[in-house]
C-alpha positions as semicolon CSV with decimal commas, in nm:
position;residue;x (nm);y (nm);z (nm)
1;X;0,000;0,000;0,000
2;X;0,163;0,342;-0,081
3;X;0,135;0,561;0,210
4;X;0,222;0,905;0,229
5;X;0,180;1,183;0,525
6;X;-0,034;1,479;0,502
7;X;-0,127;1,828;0,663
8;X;-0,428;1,741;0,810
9;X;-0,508;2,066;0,993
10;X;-0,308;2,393;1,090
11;X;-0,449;2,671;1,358
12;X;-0,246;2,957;1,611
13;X;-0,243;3,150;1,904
14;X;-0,128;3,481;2,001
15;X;-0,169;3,714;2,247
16;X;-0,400;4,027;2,250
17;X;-0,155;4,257;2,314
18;X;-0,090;4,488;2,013
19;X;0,211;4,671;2,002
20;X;0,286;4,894;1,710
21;X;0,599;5,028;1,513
22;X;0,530;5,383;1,704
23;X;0,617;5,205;2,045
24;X;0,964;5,106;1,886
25;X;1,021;5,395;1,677
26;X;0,999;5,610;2,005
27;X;1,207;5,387;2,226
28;X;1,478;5,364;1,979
29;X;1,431;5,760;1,907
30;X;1,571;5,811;2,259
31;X;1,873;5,597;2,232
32;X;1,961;5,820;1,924
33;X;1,848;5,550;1,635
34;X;1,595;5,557;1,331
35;X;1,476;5,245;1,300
36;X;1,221;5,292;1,031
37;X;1,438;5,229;0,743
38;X;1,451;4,819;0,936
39;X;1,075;4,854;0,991
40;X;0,985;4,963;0,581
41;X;1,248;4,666;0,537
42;X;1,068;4,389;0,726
43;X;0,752;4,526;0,634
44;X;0,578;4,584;1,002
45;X;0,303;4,766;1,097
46;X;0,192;4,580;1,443
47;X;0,320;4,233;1,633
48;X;0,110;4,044;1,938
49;X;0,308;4,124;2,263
50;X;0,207;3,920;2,542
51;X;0,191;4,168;2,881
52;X;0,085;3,859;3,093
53;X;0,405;3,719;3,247
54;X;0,214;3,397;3,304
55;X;0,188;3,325;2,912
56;X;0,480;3,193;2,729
57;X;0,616;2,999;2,489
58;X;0,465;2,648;2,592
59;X;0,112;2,788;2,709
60;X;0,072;2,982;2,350
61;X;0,162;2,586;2,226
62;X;-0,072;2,439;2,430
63;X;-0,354;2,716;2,312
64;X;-0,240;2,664;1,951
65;X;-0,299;2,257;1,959
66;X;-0,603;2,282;2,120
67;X;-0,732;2,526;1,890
68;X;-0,597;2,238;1,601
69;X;-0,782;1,967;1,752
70;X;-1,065;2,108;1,813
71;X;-1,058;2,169;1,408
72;X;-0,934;1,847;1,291
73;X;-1,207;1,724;1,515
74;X;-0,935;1,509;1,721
75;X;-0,846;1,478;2,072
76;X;-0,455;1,424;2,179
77;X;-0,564;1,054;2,227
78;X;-0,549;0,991;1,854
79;X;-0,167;1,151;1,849
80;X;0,087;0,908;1,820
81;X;0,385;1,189;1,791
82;X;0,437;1,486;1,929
83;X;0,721;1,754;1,829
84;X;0,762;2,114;1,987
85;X;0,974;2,346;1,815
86;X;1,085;2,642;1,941
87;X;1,438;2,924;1,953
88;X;1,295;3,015;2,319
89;X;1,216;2,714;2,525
90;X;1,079;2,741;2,821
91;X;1,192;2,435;2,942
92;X;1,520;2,228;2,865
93;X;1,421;1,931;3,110
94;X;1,152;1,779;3,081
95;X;1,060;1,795;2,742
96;X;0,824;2,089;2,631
97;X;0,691;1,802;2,409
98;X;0,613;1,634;2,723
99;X;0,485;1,923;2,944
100;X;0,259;1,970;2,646
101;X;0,117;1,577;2,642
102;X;0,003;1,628;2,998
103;X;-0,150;1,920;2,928
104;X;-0,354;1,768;2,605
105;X;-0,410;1,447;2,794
106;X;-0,202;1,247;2,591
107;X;-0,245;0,849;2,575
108;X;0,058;0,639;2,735
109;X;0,190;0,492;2,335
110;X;0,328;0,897;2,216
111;X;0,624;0,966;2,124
112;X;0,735;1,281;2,252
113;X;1,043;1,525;2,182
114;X;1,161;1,897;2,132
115;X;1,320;1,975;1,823
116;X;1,518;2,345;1,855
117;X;1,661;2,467;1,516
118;X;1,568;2,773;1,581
119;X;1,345;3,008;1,312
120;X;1,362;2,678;1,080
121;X;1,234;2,436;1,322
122;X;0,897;2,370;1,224
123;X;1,022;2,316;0,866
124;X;1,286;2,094;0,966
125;X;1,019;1,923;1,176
126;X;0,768;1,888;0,928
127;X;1,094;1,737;0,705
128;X;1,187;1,491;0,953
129;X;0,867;1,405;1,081
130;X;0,704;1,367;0,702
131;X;0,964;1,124;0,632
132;X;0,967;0,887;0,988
133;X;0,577;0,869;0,995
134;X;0,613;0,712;0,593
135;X;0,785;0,463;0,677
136;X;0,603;0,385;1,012
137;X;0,233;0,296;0,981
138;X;0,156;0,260;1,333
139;X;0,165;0,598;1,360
140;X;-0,124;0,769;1,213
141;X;-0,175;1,173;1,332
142;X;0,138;1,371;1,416
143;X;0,153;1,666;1,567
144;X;0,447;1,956;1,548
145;X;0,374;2,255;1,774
146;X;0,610;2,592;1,751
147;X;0,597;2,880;1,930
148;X;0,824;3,194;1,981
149;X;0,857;3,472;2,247
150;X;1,222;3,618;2,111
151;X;1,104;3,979;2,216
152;X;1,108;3,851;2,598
153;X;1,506;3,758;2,562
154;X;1,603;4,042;2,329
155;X;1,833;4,347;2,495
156;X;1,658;4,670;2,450
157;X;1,933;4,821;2,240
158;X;1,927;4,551;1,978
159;X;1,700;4,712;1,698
160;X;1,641;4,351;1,500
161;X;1,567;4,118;1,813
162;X;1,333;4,369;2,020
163;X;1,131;4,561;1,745
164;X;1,086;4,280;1,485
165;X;0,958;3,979;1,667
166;X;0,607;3,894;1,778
167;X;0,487;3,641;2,053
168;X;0,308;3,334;1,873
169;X;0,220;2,966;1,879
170;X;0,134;2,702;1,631
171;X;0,031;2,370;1,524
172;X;-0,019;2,126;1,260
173;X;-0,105;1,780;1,248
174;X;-0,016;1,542;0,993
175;X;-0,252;1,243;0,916
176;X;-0,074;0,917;0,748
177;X;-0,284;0,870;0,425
178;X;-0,286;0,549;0,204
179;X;-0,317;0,536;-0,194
180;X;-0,305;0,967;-0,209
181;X;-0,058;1,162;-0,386
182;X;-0,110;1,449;-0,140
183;X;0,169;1,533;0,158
184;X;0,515;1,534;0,154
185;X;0,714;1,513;-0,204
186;X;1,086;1,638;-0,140
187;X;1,353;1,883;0,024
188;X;1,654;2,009;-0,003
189;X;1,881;2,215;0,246
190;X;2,165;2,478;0,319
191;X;2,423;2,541;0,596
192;X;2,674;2,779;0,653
193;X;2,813;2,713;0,987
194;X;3,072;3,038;0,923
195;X;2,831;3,241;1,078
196;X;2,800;3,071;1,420
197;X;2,870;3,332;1,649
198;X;2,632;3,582;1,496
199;X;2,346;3,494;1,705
200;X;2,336;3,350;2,044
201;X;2,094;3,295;2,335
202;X;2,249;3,300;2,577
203;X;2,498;3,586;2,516
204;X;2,768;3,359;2,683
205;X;2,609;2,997;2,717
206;X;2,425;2,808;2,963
207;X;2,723;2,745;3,156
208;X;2,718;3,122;3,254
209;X;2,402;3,228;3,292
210;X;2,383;3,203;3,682
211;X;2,707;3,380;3,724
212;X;2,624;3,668;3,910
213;X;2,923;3,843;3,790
214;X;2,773;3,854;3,433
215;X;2,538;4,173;3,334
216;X;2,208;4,096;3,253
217;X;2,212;4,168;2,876
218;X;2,476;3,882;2,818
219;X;2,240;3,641;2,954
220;X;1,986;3,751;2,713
221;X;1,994;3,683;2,324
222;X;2,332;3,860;2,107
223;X;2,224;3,959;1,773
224;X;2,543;4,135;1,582
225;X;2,438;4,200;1,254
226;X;2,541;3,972;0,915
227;X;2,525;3,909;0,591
228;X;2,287;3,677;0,468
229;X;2,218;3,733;0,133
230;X;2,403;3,370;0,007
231;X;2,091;3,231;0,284
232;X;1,820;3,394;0,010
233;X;2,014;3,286;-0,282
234;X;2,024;2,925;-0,142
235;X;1,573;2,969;-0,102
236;X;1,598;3,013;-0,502
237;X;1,821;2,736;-0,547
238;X;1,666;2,533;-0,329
239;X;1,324;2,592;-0,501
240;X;1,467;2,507;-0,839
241;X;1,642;2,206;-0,786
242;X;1,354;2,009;-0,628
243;X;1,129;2,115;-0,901
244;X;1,348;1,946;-1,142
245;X;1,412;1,664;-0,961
246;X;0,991;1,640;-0,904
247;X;0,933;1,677;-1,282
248;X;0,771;1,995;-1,180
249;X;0,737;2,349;-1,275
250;X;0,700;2,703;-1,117
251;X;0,378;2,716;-1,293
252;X;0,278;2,363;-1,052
253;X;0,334;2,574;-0,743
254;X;0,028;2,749;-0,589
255;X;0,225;2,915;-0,261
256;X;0,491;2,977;-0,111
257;X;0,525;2,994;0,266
258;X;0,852;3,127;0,319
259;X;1,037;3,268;0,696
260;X;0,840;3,639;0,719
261;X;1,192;3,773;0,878
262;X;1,182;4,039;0,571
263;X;0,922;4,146;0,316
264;X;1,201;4,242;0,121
265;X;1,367;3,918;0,127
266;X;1,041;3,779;0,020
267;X;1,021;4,012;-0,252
268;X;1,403;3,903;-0,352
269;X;1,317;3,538;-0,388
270;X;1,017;3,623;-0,557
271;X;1,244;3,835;-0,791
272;X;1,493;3,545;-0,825
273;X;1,222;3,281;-0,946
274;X;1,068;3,550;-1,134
275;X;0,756;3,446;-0,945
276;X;0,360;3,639;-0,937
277;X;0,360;3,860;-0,628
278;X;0,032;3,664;-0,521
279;X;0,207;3,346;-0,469
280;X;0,376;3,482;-0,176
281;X;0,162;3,508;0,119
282;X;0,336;3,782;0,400
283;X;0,173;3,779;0,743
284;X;0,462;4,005;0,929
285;X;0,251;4,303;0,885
286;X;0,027;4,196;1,109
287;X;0,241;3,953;1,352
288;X;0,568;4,093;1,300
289;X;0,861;3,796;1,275
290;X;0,727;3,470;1,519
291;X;1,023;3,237;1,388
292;X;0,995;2,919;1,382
293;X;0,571;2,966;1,336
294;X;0,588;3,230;1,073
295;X;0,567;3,038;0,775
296;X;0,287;2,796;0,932
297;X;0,101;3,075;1,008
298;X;0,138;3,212;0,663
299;X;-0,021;2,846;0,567
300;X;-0,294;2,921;0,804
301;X;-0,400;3,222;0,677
302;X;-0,418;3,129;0,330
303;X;-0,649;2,884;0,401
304;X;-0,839;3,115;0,634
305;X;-0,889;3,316;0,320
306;X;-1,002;3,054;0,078
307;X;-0,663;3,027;-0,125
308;X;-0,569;2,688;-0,127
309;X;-0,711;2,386;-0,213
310;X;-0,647;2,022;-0,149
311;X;-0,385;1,855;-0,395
312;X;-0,174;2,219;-0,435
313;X;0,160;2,210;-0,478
314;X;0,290;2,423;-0,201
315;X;0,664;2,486;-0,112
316;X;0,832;2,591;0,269
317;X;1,141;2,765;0,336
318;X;1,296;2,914;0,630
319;X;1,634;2,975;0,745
320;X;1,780;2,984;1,094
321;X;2,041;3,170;1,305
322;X;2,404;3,003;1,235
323;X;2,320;2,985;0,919
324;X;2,098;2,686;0,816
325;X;1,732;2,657;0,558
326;X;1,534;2,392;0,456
327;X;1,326;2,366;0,196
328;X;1,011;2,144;0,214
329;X;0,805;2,051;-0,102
330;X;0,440;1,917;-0,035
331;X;0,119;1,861;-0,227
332;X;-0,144;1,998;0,013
């Protein structure tokens, strides 16, 4: 029987709390720095701040996969996997996985783990996971959860960190079909480990962060700024080479759901594949950057909008600090 793995369902959280661009521009405006030059670049208008310092990473998870059972019309005892992504954990031991099975009310036979590549981590999940649930059929619905609170870590002097991200969660669930051509298809990938040191959270490690000798902003995320233009390049690439290998065209592909770090960098892939400015759905107007969600909630959207249909090619990309991407090609 050919078998192949799906997205079955896709839903989010994020807080109420709207903060917009005037909040930043101000704050930055004191510290002698215009940032809307980076704000025209990324393309924001607002992002959802959480101001509850109850609500974090894991319970904006927790909201988000409740909110995707309730659609797929599933309860967590029909998940056999479970996979939480996320740049900001709030938990290294246990498992935020785990902490998130207990609060679903997960059955004893899940498999459970985090998975932290940063802003691509729910792409490299969806890569991974696509591929282990093929060749096992006992597992029939998989769940990935991400979520991102980067603006909680980020020093208040670092424009990109503390005016660009917004506080999100979210989560699919994958379904194990039989006899469809729908789900996964291929990927491809890019690294550049040269760039390392560029961004780091913690400043100085793990290993320091109760040193009371050590200021506060070195315990919180270091963002020096880099170039990655080769990491856009590598999106085209990417794109093109498992198109040919799929016996597919650009003219197959229905969306793109790419990392909403930039509109611009959007706009330069686009450029690259010489691509329609429609197939590129941008949410960071209205979210600002989430990382590791933003493309998934680019997915959501779309369908909350009535622009994708079952059986459409659809392609991810993302790219995360260090530098690594991965590029995910599915049939939706």
């Amino acid at each position: 029987m050919i078998t192949n793995v799906a997205i079955k369902e896709v839903d989010y959280y994020h807080p109420k709390n709207v903060i917009t661009n005037e909040f930043f521009i101000n704050h930055f405006e004191k510290q002698g720095k215009n940032i809307r030059p980076l704000l025209e670049f990324t393309g924001r208008s607002k992002r959802y701040i959480s101001n509850n310092k109850k609500e974090n990473m894991l319970t904006m998870g927790i909201e988000a996969a409740k909110r995707a059972l309730k659609k797929a019309n599933l309860t967590a005892k029909d998940l056999d996997l479970i996979v939480f992504s996320s740049g900001t954990p709030e938990f290294v031991q246990p498992t935020n996985a785990l902490k998130l099975h207990h609060a679903l009310g997960g059955k004893e036979k899940t498999i459970v783990y985090d998975m932290n590549s940063n802003c691509v981590g729910m792409v490299v999940a969806l890569e991974q996971i696509s591929r282990y649930m093929k060749n096992n059929p006992k597992i029939k619905y998989g769940m990935i959860v991400g979520a991102e609170q980067m603006n909680r870590y980020a020093r208040y002097s670092e424009e990109i960190p503390y005016a660009n991200f917004g506080d999100s969660g979210c989560a699919v669930i994958l379904e194990n079909t039989a006899n469809s051509d729908r789900g996964f298809i291929d990927s491809d990938w890019y690294t550049d480990s040269s760039m390392h040191e560029f961004i780091t959270l913690p400043a100085k490690g793990f290993s320091n962060i109760y040193n009371n000798h050590l200021p506060v902003e070195d315990k919180l995320i270091q963002w020096v700024p880099f170039n990655t233009d080769n990491a856009f390049i590598s999106a085209k690439n990417s794109i093109e080479n498992l198109l040919v290998q799929n016996d597919l065209t650009k003219k197959d592909v229905k969306k793109y759901f790419l990392s909403q770090f930039a509109k611009k960098n959007i706009d330069f892939i686009k450029d690259e594949l010489k691509e329609e400015v429609d197939k590129f759905p941008f949410v960071g107007d209205d979210f600002g950057y989430t990382g590791t969600t933003s493309p998934f909630i680019a997915l959501a959207k779309t369908l909350d909008n009535g622009e994708l249909e079952r059986g459409d090619v659809i392609i991810f990309w993302s790219v995360g600090s260090g530098i690594t991407a991965s590029c995910v090609l599915y049939r939706y």
